[in-house]
N, C-alpha and C positions, 0 to 999 in steps of 0.2 A: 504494500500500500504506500503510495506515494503523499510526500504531504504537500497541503492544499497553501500556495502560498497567494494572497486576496492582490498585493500587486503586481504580480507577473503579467494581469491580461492589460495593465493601466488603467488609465480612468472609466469609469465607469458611463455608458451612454445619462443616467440620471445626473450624473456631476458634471459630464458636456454640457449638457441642455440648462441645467442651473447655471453655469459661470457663463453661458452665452444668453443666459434672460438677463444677468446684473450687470453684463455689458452692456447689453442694448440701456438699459433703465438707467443706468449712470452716463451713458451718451446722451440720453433727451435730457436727463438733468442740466447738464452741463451744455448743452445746445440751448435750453432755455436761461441758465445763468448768464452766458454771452451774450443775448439780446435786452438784458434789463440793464438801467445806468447801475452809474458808480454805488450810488447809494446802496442799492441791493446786494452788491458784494462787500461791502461795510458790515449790513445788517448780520451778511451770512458768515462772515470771517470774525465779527463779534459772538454773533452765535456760539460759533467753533470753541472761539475760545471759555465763554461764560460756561459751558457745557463742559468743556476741560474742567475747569476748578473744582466742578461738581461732580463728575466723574470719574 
């Protein structure tokens, strides 16, 4: 009996298809970040950070 090693075949079609939906979904993020002014990236880079201290 041989044993069963889970990464030999690589990634798995279910982890394909997740890391290529949080592509797509982080691309229109950031497609729609680039279209809003400065201010919005203020808010969101504030964000980032206020979220850090709490985090």
């Amino acid at each position: 009996m041989s044993k069963y090693d889970p990464y030999e075949d690589g990634p798995s079609e279910k982890s394909r298809q997740a890391a290529d939906d949080w592509r797509e979904t982080s691309s229109r993020f950031w497609r729609y970040l680039r279209t809003r002014p400065a201010e919005c990236w203020g808010f969101f880079v504030a964000g980032l950070i206020v979220g850090g201290m709490f985090f």
